[in-house]
C-alpha positions as CSV (number, residue, x, y, z in Angstrom):
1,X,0.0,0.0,0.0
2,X,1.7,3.6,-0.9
3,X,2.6,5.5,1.8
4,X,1.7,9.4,2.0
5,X,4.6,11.7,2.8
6,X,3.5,15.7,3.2
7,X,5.1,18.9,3.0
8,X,5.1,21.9,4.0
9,X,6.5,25.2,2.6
10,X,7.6,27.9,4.1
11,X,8.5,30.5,1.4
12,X,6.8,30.6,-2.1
13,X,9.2,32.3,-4.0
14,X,11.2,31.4,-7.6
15,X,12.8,28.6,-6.0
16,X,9.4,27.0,-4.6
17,X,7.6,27.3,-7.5
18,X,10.0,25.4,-9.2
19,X,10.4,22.8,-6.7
20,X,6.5,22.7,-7.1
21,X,7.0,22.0,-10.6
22,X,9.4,19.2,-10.2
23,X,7.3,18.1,-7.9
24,X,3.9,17.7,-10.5
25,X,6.5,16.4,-13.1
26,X,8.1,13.3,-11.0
27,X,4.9,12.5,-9.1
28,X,4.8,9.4,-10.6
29,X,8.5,8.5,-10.1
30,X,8.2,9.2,-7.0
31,X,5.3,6.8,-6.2
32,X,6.6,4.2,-8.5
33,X,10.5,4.6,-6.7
34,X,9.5,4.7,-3.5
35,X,6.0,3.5,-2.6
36,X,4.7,6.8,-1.7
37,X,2.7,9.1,-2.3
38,X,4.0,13.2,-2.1
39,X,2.0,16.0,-1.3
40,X,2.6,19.8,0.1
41,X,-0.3,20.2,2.6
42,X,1.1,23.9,3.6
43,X,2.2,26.3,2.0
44,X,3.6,30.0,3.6
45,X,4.4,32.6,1.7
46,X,6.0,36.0,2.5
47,X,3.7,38.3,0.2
48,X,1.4,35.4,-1.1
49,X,-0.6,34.5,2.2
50,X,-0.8,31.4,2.8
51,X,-2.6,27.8,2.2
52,X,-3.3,24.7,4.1
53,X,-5.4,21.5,2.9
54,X,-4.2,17.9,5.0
55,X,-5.6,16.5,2.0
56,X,-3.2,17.5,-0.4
57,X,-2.9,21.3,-2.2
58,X,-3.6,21.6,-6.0
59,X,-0.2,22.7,-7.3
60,X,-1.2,23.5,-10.3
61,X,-4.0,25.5,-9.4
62,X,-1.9,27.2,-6.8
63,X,1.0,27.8,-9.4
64,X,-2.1,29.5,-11.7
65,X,-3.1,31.6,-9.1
66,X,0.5,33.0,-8.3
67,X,1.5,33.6,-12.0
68,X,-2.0,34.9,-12.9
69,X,-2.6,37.7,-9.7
70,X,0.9,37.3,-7.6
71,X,-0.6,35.9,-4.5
72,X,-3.2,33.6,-3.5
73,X,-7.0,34.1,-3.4
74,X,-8.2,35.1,0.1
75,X,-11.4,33.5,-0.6
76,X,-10.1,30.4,-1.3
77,X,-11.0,27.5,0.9
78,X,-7.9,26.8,2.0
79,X,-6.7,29.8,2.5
80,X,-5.2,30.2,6.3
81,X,-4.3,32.6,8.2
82,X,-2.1,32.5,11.4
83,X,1.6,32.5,12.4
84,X,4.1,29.9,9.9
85,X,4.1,27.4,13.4
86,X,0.5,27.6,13.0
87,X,0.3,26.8,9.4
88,X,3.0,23.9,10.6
89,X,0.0,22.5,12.8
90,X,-2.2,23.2,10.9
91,X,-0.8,21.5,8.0
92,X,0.0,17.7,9.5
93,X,3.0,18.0,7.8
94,X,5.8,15.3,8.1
95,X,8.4,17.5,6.5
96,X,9.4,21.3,6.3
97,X,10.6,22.5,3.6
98,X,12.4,25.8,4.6
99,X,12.7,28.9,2.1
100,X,12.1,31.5,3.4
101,X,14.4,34.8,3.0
102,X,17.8,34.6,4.1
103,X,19.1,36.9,7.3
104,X,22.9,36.8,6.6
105,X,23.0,38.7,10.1
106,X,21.8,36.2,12.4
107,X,20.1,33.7,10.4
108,X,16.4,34.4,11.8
109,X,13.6,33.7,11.3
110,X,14.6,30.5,9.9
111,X,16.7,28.9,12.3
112,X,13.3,29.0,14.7
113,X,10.9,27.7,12.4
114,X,13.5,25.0,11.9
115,X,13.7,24.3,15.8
116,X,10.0,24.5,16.3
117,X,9.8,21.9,13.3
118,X,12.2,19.1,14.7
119,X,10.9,19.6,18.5
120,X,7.3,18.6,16.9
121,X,8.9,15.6,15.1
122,X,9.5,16.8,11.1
123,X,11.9,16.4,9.1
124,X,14.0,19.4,7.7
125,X,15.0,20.4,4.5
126,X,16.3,24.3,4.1
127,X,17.7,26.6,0.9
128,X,18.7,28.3,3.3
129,X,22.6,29.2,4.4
130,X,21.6,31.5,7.6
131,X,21.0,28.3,10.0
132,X,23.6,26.8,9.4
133,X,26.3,29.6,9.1
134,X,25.2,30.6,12.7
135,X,23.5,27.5,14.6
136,X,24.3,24.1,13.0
137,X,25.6,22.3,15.9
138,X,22.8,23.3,17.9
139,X,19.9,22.1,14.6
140,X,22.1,19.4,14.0
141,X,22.0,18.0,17.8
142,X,18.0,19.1,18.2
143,X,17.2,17.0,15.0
144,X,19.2,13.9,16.3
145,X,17.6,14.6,19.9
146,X,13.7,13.9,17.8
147,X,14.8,11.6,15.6
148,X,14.4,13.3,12.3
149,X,16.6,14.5,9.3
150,X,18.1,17.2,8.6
151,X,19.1,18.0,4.9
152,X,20.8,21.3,3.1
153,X,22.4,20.2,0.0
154,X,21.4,23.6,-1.8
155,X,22.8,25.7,0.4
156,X,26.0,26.4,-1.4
157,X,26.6,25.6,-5.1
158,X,22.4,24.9,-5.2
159,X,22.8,21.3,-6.6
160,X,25.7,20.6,-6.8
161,X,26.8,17.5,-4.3
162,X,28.7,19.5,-1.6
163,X,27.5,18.0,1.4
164,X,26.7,14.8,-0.3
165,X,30.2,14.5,-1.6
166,X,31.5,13.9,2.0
167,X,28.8,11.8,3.9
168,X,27.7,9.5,0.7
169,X,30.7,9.1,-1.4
170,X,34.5,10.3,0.3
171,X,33.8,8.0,3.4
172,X,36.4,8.1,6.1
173,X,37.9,11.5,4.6
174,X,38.7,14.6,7.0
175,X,39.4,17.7,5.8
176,X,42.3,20.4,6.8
177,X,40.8,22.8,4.6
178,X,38.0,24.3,1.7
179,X,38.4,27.0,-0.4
180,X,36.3,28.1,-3.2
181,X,34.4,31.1,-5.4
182,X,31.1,30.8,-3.8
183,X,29.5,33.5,-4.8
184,X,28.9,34.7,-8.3
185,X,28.5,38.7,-8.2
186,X,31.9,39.3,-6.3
187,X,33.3,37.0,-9.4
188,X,31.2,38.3,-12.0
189,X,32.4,41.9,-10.8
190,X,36.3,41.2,-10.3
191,X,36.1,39.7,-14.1
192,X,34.7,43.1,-15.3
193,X,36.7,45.7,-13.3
194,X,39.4,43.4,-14.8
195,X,38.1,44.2,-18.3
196,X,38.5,47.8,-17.6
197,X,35.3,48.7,-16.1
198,X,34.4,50.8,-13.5
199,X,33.3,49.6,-10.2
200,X,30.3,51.4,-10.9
201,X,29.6,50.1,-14.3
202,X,30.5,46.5,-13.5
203,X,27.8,46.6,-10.7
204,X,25.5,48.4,-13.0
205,X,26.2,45.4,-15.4
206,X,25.8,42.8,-12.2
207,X,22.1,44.6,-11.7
208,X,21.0,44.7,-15.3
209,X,21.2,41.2,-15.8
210,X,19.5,40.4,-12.2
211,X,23.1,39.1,-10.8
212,X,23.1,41.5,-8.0
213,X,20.9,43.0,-6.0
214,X,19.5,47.0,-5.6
215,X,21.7,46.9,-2.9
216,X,24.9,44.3,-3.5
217,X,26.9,45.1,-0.5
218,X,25.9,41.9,1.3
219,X,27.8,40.1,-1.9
220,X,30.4,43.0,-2.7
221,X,31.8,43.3,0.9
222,X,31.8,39.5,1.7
223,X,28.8,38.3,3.9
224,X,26.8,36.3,1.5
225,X,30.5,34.5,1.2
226,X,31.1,34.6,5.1
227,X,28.2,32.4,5.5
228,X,28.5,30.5,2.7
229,X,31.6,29.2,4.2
230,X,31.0,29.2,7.5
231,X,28.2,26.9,6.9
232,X,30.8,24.6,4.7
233,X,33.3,24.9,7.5
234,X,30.4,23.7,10.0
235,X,28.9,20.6,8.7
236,X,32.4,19.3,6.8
237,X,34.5,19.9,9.7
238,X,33.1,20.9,13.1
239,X,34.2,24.2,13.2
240,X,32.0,25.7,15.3
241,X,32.1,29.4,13.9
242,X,29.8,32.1,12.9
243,X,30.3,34.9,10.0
244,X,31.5,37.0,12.9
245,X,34.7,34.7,13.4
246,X,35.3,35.6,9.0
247,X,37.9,37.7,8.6
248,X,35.9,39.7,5.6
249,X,37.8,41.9,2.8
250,X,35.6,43.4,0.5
251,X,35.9,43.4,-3.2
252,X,35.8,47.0,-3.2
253,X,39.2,46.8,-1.8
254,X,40.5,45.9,-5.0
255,X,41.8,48.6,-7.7
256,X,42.6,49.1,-10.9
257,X,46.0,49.2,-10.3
258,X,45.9,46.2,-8.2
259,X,44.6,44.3,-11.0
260,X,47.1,45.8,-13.6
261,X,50.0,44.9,-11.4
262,X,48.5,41.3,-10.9
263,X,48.1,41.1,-15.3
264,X,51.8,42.2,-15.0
265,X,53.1,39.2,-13.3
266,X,50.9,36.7,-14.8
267,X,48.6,36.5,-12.1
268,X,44.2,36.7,-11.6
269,X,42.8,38.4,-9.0
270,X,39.4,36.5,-7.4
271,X,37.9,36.9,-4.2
272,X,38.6,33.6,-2.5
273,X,36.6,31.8,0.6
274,X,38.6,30.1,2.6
275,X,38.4,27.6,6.0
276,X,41.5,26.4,7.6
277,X,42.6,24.0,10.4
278,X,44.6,25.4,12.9
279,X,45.7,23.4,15.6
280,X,41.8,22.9,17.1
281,X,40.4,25.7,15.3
282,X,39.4,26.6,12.3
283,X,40.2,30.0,10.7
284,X,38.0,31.5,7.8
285,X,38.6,34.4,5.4
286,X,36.9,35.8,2.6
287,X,39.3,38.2,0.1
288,X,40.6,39.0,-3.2
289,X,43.5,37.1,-4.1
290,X,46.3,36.7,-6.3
291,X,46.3,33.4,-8.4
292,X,48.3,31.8,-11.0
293,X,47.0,32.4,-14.8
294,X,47.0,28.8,-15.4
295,X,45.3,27.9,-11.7
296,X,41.6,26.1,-12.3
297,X,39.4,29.1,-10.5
298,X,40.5,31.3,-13.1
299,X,38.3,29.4,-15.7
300,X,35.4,30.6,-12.9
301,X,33.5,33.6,-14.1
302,X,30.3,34.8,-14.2
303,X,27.7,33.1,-12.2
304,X,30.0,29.7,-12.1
305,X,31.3,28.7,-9.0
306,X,33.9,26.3,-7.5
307,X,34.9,24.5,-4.3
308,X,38.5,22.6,-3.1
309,X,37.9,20.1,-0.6
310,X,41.8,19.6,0.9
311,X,41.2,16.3,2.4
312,X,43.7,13.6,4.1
313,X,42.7,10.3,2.0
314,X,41.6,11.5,-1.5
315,X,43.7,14.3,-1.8
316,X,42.5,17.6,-3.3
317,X,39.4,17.7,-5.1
318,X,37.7,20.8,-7.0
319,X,34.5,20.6,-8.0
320,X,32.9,23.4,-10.9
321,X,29.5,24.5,-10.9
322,X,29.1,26.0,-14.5
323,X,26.3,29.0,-14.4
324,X,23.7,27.0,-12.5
325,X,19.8,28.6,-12.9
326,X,16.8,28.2,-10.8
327,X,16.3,24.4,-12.0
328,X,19.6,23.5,-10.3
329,X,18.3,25.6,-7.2
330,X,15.1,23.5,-7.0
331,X,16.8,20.4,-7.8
332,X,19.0,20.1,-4.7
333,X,15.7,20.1,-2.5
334,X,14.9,17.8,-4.8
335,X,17.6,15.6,-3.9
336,X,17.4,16.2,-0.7
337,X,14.0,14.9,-0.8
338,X,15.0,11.7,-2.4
339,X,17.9,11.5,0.5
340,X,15.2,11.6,2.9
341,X,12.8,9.0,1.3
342,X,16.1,6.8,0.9
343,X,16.6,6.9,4.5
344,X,13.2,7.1,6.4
């Protein structure tokens, strides 16, 4: 007999509509694969409202009503209002999906709906990098405490296996070190300012092509990478820190003359996230640096991204991620669904 697993979403967004799609489009794989039957009971969006039916919500009728007015009808019948704990009641959900906008500062609200989700016995799966950069060991331990999973592959690199790559495949590895572009408007920038642009015009170019935001600071001065490797440096190798313990550079550090100097002697300037064992710490950085002409990252513009794991068996392995898009976003909750089915 097939089994019913439901979700619930909290954030609606580019990245869970898609997930919503590629959740209408494998429904049968799903049931066939696994003997069960998926369906999102909840949905809580920021600007939407929100939705709860235990039965099962119409995806595609709730994807219509987003594209068509840009939220969802308040005279619907499962419309809901209330608090995103209450829509987690409300909703009888067996897993949270967690979206909702990222807090680089302090990674809240989401690291409490993901706490009030595991001490009421669901399953976690998060997009987002806040959490983690500021309170895995704490989610990590809460989750073990209630005996449920806990699941970020899209975190960094969206889907590419990051996370994956050390529990399911490099078994018995530890690492001394990661380093890695992680994010793609500090690159995308550094590539033009190298080109001859301004900083003004290559931020310009960043926003015109939806790269960066209004405000890029939180990529231009290092935070979005701060967390982005904090959260690495967390789950692969205990480190305990927070984007506070980053020693943060930012890209507006870097001149024209820098960059000239750097052509000069054959080198690349790119702004480099870094985690590091010392002794029984672990020291991050985020900062421009100088790099070889022929080194790997400096095939790594645009929206690309890259990682180094340094570890002790396997030796050094990089890993590209060659200008993912909102399908790759979507697909590492994906596969962090399938993770979960696999193991529950």
């Amino acid at each position: 007999m097939n089994k019913t697993l439901k979700l619930c979403f909290i954030g609606f967004g580019n990245v869970g509509q898609k997930f919503s799609r590629l959740l209408l489009e494998k429904e049968e794989w799903l049931k066939s694969r696994f003997s069960c039957r998926v369906i999102v009971t909840g949905i809580a969006g920021r600007s939407k409202g929100s939705l709860v039916n235990t039965g099962g919500l119409d995806l595609t009728a709730v994807l219509s009503m987003t594209e068509q007015a840009g939220h969802f009808d308040p005279d619907s019948p499962d419309f809901f209002t209330g608090t995103p704990e209450a829509l987690m009641d409300a909703s009888e959900a067996d897993v949270l999906v967690e979206m909702s906008t990222l807090s680089i500062r302090d990674g809240l609200p989401a690291a409490d709906y993901m706490r009030y989700a595991f001490r009421h016995g669901m399953h976690v799966i998060t997009a987002n990098k806040g959490p983690e950069a500021w309170y895995y060991n704490e989610l990590k331990d809460l989750a073990a405490d209630n005996g449920v999973q806990f699941l970020y592959e899209t975190i960094v690199l969206d889907g590419t296996p990051t996370f994956n790559l050390m529990t399911e495949t490099l078994h018995g590895n530890a690492l001394s070190g990661i380093a890695g572009i992680l994010n793609g408007t500090s690159n995308y920038v550094l590539k033009l300012l190298e080109e001859g642009r301004s900083y003004e015009e290559a931020i310009r170019a960043a926003q015109e092509i939806g790269l960066a935001e209004a405000d890029p600071s939180m990529d231009i001065d290092g935070w979005d990478g701060a967390a982005k490797i904090c959260a690495m440096a967390n789950i692969l190798m205990d480190a305990h820190i927070t984007p506070e313990d980053v020693s943060v550079e930012s890209v507006r550090s870097v001149t024209a003359e820098a960059l000239k100097r750097a052509r000069s002697r054959g080198k690349c300037i790119k702004y480099i996230c870094r985690a590091k064992r010392a002794g029984d710490k672990v020291l991050a950085s985020v900062r421009p640096e100088e790099l070889p002409r022929e080194h790997a990252y400096n095939s790594v513009n645009g929206t690309s991204a890259v990682f180094t794991l340094y570890t002790d068996l396997a030796g050094e392995l990089t890993v590209i991620q060659t200008d993912p898009g909102l399908l790759q976003t979507a697909y590492g909750i994906y596969s962090d669904l399938i993770t979960l089915m696999k193991r529950i």
